[in-house]
N, CA, C and O atoms as a GROMACS GRO file, in nm:
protein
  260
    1UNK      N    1   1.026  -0.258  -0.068
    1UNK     CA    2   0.992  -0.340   0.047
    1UNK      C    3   1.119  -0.405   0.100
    1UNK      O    4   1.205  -0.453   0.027
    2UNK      N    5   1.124  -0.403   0.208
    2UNK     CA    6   1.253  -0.449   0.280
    2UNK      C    7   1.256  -0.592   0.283
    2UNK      O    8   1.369  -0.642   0.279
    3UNK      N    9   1.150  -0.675   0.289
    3UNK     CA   10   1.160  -0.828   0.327
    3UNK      C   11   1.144  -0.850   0.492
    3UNK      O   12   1.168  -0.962   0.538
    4UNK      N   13   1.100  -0.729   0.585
    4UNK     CA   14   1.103  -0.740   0.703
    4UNK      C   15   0.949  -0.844   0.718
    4UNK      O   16   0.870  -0.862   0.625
    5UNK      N   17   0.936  -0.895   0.838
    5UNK     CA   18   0.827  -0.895   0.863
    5UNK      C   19   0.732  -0.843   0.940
    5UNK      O   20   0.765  -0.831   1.058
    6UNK      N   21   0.613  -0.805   0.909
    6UNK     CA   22   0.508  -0.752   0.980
    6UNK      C   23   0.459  -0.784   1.053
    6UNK      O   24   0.376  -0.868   1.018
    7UNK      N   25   0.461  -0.761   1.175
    7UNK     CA   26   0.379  -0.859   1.317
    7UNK      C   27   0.282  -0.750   1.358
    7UNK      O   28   0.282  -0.632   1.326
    8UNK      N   29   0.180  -0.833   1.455
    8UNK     CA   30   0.099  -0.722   1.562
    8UNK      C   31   0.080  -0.816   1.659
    8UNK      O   32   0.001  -0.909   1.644
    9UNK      N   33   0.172  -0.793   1.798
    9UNK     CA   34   0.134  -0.858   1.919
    9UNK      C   35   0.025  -0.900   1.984
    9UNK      O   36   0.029  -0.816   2.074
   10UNK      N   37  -0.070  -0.964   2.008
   10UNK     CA   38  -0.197  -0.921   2.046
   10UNK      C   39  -0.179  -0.896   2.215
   10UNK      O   40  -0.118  -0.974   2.288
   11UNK      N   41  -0.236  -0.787   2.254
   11UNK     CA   42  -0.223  -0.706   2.380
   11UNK      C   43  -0.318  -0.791   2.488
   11UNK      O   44  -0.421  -0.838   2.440
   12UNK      N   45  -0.296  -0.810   2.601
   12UNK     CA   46  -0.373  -0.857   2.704
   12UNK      C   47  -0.524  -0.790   2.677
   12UNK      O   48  -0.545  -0.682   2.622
   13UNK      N   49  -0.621  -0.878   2.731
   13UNK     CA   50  -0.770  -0.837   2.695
   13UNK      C   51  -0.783  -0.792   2.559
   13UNK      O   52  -0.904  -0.772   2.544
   14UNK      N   53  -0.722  -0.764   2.449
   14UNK     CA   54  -0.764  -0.707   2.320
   14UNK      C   55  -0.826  -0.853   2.233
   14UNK      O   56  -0.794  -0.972   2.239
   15UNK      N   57  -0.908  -0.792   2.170
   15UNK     CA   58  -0.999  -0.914   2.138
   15UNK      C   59  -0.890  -0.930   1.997
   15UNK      O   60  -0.781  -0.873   1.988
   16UNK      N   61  -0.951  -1.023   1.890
   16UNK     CA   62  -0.873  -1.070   1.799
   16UNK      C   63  -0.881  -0.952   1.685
   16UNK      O   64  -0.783  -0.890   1.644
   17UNK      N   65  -1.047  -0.930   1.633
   17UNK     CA   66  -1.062  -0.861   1.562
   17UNK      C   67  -1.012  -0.779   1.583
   17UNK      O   68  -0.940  -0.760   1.485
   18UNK      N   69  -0.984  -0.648   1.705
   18UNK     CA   70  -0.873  -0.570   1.708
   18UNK      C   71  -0.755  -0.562   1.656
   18UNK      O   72  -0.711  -0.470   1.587
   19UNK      N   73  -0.692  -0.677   1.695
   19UNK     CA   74  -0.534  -0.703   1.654
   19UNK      C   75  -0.516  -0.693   1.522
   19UNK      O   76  -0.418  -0.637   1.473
   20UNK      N   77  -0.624  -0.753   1.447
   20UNK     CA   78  -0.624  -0.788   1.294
   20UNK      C   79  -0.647  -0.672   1.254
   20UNK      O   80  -0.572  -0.633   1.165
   21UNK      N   81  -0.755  -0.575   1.300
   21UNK     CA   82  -0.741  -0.401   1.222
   21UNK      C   83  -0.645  -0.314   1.257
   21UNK      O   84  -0.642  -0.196   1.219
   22UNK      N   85  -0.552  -0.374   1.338
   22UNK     CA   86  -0.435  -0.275   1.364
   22UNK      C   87  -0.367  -0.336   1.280
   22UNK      O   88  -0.321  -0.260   1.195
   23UNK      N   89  -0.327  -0.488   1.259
   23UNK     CA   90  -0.247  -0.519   1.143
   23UNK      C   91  -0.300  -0.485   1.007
   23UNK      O   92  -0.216  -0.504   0.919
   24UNK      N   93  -0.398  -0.446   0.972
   24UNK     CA   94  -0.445  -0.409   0.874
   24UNK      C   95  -0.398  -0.308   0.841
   24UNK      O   96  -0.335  -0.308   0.735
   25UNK      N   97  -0.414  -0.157   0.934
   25UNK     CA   98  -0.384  -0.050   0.894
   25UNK      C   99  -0.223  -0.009   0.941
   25UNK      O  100  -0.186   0.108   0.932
   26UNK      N  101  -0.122  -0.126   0.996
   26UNK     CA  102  -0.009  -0.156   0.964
   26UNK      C  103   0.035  -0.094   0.842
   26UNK      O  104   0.083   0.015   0.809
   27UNK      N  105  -0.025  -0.277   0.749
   27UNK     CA  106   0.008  -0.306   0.612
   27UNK      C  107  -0.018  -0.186   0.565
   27UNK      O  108   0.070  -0.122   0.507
   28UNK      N  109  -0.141  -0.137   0.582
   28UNK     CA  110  -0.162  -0.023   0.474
   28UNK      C  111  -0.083   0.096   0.473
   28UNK      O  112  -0.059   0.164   0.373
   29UNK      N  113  -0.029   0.127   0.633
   29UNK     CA  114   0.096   0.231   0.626
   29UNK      C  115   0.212   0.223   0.554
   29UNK      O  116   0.285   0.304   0.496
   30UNK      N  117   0.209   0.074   0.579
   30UNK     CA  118   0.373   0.034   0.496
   30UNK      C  119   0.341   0.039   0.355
   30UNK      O  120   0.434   0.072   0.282
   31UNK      N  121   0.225   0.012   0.298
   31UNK     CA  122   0.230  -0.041   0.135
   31UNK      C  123   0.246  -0.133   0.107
   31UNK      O  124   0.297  -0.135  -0.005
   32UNK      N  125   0.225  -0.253   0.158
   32UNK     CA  126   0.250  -0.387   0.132
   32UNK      C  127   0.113  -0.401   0.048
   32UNK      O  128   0.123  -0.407  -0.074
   33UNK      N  129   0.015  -0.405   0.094
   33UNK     CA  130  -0.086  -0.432  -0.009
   33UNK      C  131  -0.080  -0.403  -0.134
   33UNK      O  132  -0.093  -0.483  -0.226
   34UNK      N  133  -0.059  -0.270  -0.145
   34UNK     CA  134  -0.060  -0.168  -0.268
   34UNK      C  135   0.068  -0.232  -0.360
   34UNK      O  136   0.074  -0.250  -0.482
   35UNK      N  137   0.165  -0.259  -0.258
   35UNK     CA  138   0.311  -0.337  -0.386
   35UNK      C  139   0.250  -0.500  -0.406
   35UNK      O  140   0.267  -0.562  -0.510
   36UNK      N  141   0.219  -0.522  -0.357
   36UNK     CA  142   0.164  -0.712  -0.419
   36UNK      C  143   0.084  -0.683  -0.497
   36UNK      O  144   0.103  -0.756  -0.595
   37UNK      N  145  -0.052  -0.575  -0.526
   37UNK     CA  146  -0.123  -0.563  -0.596
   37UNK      C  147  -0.028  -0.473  -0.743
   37UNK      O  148  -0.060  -0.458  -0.861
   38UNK      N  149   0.066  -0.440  -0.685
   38UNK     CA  150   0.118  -0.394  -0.827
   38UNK      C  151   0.203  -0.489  -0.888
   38UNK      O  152   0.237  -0.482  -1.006
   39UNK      N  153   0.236  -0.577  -0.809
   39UNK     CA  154   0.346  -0.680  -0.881
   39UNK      C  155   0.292  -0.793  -0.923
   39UNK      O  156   0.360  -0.893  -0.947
   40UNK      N  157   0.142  -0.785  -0.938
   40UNK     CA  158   0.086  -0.932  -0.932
   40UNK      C  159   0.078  -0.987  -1.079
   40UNK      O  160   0.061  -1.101  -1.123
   41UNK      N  161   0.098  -0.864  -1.138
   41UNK     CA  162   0.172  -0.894  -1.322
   41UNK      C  163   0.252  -0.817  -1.334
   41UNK      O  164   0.247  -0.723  -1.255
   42UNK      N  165   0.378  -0.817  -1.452
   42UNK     CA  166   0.438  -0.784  -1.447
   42UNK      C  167   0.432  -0.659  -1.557
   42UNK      O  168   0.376  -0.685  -1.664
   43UNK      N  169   0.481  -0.537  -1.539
   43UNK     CA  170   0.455  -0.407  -1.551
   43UNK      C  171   0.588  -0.386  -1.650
   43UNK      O  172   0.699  -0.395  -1.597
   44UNK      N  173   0.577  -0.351  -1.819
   44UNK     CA  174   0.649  -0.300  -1.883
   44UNK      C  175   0.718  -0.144  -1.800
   44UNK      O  176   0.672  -0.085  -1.702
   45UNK      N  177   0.804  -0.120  -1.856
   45UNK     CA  178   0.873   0.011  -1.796
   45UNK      C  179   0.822   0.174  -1.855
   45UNK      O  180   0.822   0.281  -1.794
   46UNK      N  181   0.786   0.148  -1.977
   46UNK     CA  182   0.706   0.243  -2.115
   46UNK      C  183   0.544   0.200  -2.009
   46UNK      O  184   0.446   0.271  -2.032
   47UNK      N  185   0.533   0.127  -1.938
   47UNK     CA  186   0.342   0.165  -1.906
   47UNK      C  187   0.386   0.206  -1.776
   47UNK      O  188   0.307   0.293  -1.739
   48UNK      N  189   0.497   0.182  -1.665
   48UNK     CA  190   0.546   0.247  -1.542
   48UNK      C  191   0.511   0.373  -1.572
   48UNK      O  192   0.414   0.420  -1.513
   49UNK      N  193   0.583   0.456  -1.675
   49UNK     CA  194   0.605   0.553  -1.691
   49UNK      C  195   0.472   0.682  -1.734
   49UNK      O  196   0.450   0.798  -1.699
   50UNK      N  197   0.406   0.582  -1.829
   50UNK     CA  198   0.285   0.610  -1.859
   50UNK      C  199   0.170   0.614  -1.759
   50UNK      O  200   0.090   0.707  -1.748
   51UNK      N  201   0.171   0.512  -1.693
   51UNK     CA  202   0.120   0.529  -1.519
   51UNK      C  203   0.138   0.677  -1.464
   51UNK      O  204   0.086   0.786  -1.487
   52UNK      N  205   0.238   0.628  -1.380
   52UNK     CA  206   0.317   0.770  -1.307
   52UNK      C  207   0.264   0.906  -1.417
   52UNK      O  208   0.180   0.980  -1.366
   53UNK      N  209   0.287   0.924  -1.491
   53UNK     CA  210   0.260   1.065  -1.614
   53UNK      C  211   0.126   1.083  -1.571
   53UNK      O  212   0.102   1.184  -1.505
   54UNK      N  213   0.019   0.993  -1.600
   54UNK     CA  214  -0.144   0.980  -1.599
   54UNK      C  215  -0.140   1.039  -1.429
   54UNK      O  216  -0.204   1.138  -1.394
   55UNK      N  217  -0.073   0.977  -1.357
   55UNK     CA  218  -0.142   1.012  -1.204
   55UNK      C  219  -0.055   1.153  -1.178
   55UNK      O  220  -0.117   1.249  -1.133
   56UNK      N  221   0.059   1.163  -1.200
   56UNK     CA  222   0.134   1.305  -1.163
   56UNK      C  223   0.034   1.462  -1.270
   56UNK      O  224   0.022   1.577  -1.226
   57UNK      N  225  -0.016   1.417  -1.394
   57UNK     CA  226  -0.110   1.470  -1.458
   57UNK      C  227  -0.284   1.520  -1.352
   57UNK      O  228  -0.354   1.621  -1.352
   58UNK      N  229  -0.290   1.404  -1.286
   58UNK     CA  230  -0.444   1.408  -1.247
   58UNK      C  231  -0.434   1.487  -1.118
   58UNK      O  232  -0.514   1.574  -1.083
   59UNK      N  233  -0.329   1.447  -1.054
   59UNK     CA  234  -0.284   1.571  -0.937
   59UNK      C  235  -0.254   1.677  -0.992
   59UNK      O  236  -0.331   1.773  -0.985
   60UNK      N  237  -0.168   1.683  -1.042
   60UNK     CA  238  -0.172   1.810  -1.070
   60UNK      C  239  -0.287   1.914  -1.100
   60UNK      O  240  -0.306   2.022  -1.046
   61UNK      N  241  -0.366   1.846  -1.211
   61UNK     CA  242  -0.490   1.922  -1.248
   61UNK      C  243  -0.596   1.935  -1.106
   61UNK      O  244  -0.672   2.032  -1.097
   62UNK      N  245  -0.592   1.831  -1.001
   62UNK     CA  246  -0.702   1.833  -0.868
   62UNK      C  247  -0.602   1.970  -0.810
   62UNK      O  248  -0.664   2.072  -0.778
   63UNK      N  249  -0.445   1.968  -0.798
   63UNK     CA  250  -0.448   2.068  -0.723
   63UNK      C  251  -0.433   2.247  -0.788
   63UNK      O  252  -0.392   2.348  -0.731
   64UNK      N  253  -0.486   2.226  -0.926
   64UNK     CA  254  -0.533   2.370  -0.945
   64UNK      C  255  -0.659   2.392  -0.926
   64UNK      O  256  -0.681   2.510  -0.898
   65UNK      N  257  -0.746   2.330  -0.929
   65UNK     CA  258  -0.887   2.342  -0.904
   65UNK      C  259  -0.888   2.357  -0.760
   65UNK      O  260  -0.995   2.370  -0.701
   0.00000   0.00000   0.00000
């Protein structure tokens, strides 16, 4: 994560709730959600690894099937 910040202008006539689901699916392009939810404890390097193995494992096996 860069430390930038994330804005969404709100556009003439666009209602609020709009603005807020475009900033939503912003964040979600960037990964900001997904990195606060991973940093919200702190992650030995031996379970990083063990992570990553488990999910590079589970793809793999979805993309032979």
């Amino acid at each position: 994560m860069t430390g930038d910040v994330t804005e969404v202008k709100v556009r003439k006539g666009e209602t609020i709730d709009k603005a807020i689901r475009r900033l939503k699916k912003k964040l979600d392009r960037e990964g900001v959600l997904r990195e606060l939810r991973a940093r919200r404890h702190y992650e030995k390097p031996s379970e990083q690894r063990r992570r990553k193995a488990a999910r590079a494992r589970s793809r793999a096996a979805a993309a032979v099937s």
